[in-house]
C-alpha positions as CSV (number, residue, x, y, z in Angstrom):
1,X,0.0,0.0,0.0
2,X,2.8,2.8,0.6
3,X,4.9,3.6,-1.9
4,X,7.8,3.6,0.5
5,X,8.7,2.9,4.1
6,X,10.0,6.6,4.1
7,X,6.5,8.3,3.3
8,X,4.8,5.9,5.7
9,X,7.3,7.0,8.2
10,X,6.9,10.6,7.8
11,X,2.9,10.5,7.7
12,X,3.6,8.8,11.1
13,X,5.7,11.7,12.8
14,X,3.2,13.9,10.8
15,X,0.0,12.4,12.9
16,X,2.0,11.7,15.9
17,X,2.7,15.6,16.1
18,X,-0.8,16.6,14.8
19,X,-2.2,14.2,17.5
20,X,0.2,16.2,19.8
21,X,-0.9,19.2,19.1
22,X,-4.7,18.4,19.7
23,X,-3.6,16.4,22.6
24,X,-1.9,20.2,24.0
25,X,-4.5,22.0,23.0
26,X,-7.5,20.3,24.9
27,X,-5.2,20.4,28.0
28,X,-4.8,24.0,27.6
29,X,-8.6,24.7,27.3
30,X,-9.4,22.5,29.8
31,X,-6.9,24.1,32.0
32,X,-8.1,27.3,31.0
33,X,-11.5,26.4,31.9
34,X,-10.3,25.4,35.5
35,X,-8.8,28.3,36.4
36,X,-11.7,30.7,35.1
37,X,-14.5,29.5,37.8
């Protein structure tokens, strides 16, 4: 299915940091909700 292991490898880092960056973001809102009551 992938044309290479180096494109497969680089859509992983590119969803492990996307993942990463939602993961961050949620934290931060929800942090931001806790301190705002």
């Amino acid at each position: 299915m992938y044309h290479s292991s180096r494109s497969a490898k680089e859509r992983d880092v590119y969803r492990q940091k996307f993942v990463e960056t939602k993961v961050w973001k949620s934290n931060f809102c929800m942090i931001g909700n806790f301190f705002l009551r």
